[in-house]
C-alpha positions as CSV (number, residue, x, y, z in Angstrom):
1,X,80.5,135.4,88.9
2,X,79.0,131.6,88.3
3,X,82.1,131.6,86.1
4,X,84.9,132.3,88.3
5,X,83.1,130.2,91.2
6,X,83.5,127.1,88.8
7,X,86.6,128.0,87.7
8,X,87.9,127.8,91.7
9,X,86.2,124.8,92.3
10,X,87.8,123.1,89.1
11,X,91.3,124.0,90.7
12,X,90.7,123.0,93.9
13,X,89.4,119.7,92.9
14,X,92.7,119.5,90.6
15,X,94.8,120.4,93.7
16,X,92.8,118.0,95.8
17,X,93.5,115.0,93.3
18,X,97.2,115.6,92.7
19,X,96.8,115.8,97.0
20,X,95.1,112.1,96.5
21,X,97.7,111.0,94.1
22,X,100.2,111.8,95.7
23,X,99.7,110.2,99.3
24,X,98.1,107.2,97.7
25,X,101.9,106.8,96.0
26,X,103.5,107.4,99.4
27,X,101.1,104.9,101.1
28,X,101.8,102.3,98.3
29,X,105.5,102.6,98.9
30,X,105.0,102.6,102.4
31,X,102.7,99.4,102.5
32,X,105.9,97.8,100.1
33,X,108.1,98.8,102.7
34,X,106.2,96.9,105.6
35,X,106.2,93.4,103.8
36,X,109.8,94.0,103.1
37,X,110.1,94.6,106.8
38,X,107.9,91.8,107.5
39,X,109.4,89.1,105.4
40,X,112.9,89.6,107.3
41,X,111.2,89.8,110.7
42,X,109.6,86.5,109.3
43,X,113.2,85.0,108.4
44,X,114.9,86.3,111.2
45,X,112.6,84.3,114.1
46,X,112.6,81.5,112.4
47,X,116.5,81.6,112.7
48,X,116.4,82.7,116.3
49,X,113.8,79.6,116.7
50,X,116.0,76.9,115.1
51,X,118.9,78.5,116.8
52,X,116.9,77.9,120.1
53,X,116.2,74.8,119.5
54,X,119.7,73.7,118.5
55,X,120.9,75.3,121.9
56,X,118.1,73.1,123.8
57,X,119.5,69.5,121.9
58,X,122.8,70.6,122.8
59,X,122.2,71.7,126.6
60,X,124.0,74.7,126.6
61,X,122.6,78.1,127.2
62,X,125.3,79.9,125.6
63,X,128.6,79.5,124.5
64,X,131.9,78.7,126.9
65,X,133.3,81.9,126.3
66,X,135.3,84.2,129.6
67,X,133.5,87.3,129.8
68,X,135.9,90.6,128.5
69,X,136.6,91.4,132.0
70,X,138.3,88.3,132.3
């Protein structure tokens, strides 16, 4: 009886550790995700922000275009 008690406990902490393993591999891939994510939100204001600036030096809030309805 002690036997089969510590027999279920030994697979349900091996279940519970392949349970770790595994979401500790999705959060590590998910974490590398976010910098990705991060680094081209990084790039992508700092574009914006120069391309703000150059409209400010320039004086022009957008481009002389006609609208399409035109």
């Amino acid at each position: 009886m002690a036997e089969d008690r510590q027999t279920q406990l030994e697979e349900l902490l091996a279940h519970q550790q392949h349970l770790i393993d595994t979401l500790n591999s999705v959060v590590t891939s998910q974490q590398s995700d976010i910098n990705t994510l991060q680094q081209k939100t990084d790039r992508l204001e700092a574009k914006v922000k120069l391309l703000a600036e150059y409209m400010e030096r320039v004086g022009e809030d957008l481009p002389h275009e006609k609208p399409p309805h035109y």
